[in-house]
Structure formats: C-alpha cells, structure tokens
N, C-alpha and C positions, 0 to 999 in steps of 0.2 A: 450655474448648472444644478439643478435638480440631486436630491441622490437617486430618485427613480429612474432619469435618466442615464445618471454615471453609469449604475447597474446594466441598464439595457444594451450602454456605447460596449460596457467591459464584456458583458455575454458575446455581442456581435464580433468586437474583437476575438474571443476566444474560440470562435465556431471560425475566423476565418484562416485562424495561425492554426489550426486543426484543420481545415480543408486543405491548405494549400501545405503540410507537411503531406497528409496521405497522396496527393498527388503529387509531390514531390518524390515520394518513395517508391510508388507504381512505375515515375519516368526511369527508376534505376534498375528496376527488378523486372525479371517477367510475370503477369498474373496468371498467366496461365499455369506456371511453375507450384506457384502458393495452392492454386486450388485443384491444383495434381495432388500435391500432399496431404491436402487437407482430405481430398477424397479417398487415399486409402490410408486412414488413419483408423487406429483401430479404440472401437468405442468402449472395452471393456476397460480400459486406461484411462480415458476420457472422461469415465464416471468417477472412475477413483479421485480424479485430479480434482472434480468438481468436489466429492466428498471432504477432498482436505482444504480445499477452500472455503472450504463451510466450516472446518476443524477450526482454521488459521481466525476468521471470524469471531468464533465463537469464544475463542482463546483471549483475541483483542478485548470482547468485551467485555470478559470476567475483570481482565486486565484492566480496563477504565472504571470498574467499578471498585476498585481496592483502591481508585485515587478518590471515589465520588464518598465515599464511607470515609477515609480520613477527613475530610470535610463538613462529617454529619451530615450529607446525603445518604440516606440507610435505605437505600431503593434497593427493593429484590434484584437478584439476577434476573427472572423472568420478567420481567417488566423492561429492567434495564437491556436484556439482550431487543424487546421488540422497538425499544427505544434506538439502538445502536442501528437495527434494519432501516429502519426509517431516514435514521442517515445517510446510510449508504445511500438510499434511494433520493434523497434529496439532493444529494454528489453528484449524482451520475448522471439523473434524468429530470433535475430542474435544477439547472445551472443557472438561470435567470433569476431565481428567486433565492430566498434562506437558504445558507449550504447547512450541509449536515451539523457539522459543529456548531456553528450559530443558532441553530432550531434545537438541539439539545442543550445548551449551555443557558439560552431562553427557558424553555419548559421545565429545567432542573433549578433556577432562580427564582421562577415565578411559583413554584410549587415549594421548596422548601429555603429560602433567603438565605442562603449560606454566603453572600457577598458576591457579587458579579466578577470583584475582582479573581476571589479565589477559582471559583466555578472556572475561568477561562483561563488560569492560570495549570490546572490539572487538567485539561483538556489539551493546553500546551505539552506539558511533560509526558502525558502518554505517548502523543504522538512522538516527541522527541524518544524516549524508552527505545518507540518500534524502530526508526531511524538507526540507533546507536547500535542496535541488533543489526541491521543492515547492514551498516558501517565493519560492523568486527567481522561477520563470516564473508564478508568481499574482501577484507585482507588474509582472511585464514585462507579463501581460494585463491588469491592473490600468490601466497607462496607457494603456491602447489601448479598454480603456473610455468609451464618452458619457455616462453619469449623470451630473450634477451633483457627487455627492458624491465620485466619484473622483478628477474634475478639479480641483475645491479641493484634496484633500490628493496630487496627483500628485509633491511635493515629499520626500513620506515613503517611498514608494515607490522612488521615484530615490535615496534616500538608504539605506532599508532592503536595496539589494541588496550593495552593496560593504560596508556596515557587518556583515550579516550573514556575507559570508564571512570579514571581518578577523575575527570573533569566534568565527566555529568554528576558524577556523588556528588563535588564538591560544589558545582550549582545548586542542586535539592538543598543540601546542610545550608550553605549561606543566605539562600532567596526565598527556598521554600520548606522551610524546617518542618512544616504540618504532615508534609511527603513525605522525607527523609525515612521516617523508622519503615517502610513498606518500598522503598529502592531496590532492596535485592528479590522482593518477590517480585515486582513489578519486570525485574530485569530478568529472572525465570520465564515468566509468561510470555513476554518477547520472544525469548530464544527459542520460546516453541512454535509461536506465533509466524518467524521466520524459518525454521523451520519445517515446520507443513509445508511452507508454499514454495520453498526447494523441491521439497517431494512431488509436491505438483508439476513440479516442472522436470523433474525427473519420469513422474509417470506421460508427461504431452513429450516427451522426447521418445520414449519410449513406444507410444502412438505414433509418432512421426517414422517408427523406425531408423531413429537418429542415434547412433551407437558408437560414435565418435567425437571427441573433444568435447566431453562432457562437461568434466570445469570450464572451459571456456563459455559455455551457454550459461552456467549456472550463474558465473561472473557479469555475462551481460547482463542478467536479468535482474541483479542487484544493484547493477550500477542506474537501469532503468528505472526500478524502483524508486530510486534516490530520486533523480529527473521528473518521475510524473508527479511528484510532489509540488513540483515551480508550478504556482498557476498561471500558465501562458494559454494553457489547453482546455477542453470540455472532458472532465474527468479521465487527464493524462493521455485522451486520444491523440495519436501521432505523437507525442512528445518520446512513450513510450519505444513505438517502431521505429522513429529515428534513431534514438540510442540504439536499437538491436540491429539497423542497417548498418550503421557507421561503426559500431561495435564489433562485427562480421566481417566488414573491410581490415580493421586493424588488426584485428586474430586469425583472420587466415578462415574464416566461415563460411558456410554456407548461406549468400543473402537472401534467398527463397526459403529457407529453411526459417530460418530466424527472426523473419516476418511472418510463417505461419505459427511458429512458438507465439511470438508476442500477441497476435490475432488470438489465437483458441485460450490464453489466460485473460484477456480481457473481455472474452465472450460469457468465458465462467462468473468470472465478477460481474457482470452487467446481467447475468442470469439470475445470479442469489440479489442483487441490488435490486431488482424490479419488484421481486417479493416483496418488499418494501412495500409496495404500493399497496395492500391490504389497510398498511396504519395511516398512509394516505389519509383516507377517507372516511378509517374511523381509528380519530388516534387512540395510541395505550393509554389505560390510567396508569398512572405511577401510584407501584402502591411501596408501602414501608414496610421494612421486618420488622415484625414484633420485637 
C-alpha cells in the first residue's frame, strides 16, 4: 500500500467515524431542541467567546514559540503567529493532506535545520504543556463537583495535580533538557491558554442562558478536550459532541443544551481556523529576530 493511499483510506475512515457519531447524536437528541437554543442565543456573548478564542490562540502560539527559540529557531512572533494560523487551517479543513503540525515542523526544518528530531520533539511538548493544563483544571473542577462519585475519589484528584506536574518536569529534565529551563513559562502560558477558553465557555453558556450546573459544563468540556485529541475524527468532529452527550447523561444535563455548547465552540474554532486560508495560497515568510 501506497502512503498516498494509507492517507486517503485514514481521511475516508475519519470522515466516516465523524458521520456516523453526528448521527448517532441526532438519534438521541431532538434537533429541533439544539436550534431552538441556538436561535435565541444572545450574540453580544457570542462575540466575546469568539474574542477569547482568538486570546487562547494567540497565547498557544507565543507558547510554541519559547519552545522554537530554545532550539535556535529565533522566528518572530508575527511570522510565527501566521505560521500557527495556517495550521490550524490545515487541521480542520484539509485533513487529507499535511496536518498542521507536520507542515510547521517541515517549513521550521527546512528554513532553519535545527534537527528534525528536535523540531518534532517541541512540537510534541507543547502540545503535551496544553494537555497537562487541561488535565489539572478538570480535577480542580473535579472537586468542586456534588456527585457522589467525585466526592469518594476527591483524594485522587488532590493527588493527581502535583504528581502530574512532577512528572511532566521530570520528563523535560530527563529527555528534553534544551526545554527544561523555559517549563514554568511554558506551563504559565497554558494556564492562560486554558483559561480563556473556560471563559468562552462560560460566555456560550451564558448566550445559551444556561445558568445552572455550571461546573458541570465546564468539566465536560475539559474532558472533551482531552477526547478530540484521539485522531479518530476530522478535526474532533463528533468525537467532541459525544463526550458532551454521554457527559450530560452521567451529570444529570441537559443533552440539547450540551450539544448546542459543543456546536457554537467548534463553530468559533473552525471560524478563526479558515482564516488560515490567506497563508494557504500565499504562505508566510519566516523571518528571524535580529
């Protein structure tokens, strides 16, 4: 087999486990429900959530670029931020081809030979940074949880957040010593990173006039996070809405609600992502700080 072809089988697979989740989620939900809410949802919140997704963005990308600088990639932030766009849009809206990462960790090798290995090795740890942020404020809302089941294992929780970050420091220090000294900023920019896009979701609940079991939303959508990570999906479609359906089930939710949350935040993503398509067609120069 081809790899042109593996690519093609893996996109077709991904477009079909994404088809047959969204219709899976429609057979549990009413639609008519989703675009009741989504109709009076109120747009001056709508914007905000979008602006802090643009925040959360733009935060990441500072944040991948204090990994590309320990490596003597000295690319501008502006360069680097239209670099980071272009990924995004290569994520979301050509799945069939180069994903984002792979097209930046290319053009950042080809342009300045920092080692291929390294390049994709800071490319890994950012991602992991944003993850580990994820990880700690789902157990901070974790304990701030009333279920039952959170309260019995509220121990694990309390436990998993400091053990978590010993364990990604002590990865950096052992594997990736180049990283190391820039860990705790890296791990600042995260937490703003993550962050923002609570707030975003605080402002589309707020649109929804959704004004109860607030942790409970905030929890899904951290846990979702984590999920449209797994590449099963075409930029975490359905992968996402499943967790916030089955998520809704277990907490006691609203599943009409909880599918138009997950809808209007990956609207906004796939809004600022097509932006992208500018450096499409004519990509950034990379240029260097003096």
């Amino acid at each position: 087999m081809t790899e042109k072809l593996r690519k093609k089988l893996i996109t077709a697979l991904k477009i079909v486990v994404s088809a047959a989740l969204i219709y899976f989620i429609f057979t549990k939900i009413q639609l008519e429900d989703v675009i009741k809410t989504l109709k009076n949802s109120n747009p001056f919140y709508l914007i905000l959530g979008v602006l802090l997704v643009v925040l959360s963005k733009v935060l990441a990308a500072f944040r991948l670029n204090l990994y590309f600088h320990q490596i003597e990639v000295k690319i501008t932030q502006l360069s680097n931020l239209k670099l980071y766009l272009l990924g995004m849009f290569y994520n979301l809206f050509l799945p069939g081809g180069i994903g984002g990462d792979a097209y930046k960790g290319y053009v950042i090798q080809k342009k300045y030979k920092s080692g291929t290995k390294r390049v994709v090795s800071v490319l890994l740890l950012d991602r992991l940074s944003g993850m580990l942020l994820i990880f700690i404020y789902a157990c901070i809302l974790a304990l701030l949880l009333e279920q039952t089941l959170f309260k019995t294992y509220n121990w694990v929780f309390v436990l998993g957040i400091p053990l978590s970050i010993l364990v990604f420091w002590w990865l950096n220090k052992k594997f990736f010593s180049y990283a190391s000294p820039i860990f705790w900023k890296s791990f600042g920019y995260s937490a703003f990173v993550q962050f923002s896009q609570l707030v975003c979701i605080l402002c589309i609940l707020k649109s929804l006039s959704i004004e109860l079991q607030t942790i409970e939303y905030l929890f899904i959508f951290l846990v979702s996070s984590i999920v449209s990570v797994i590449p099963l999906t075409i930029g975490g479609i359905g992968s996402r809405e499943i967790t916030f359906l089955y998520g809704a089930k277990w907490l006691g939710l609203d599943a009409g609600a909880s599918i138009s949350i997950s809808f209007v935040f990956f609207l906004m993503t796939a809004l600022i992502s097509f932006l992208g398509i500018v450096y499409h067609f004519k990509k950034p120069k990379l240029e260097t700080v003096d």
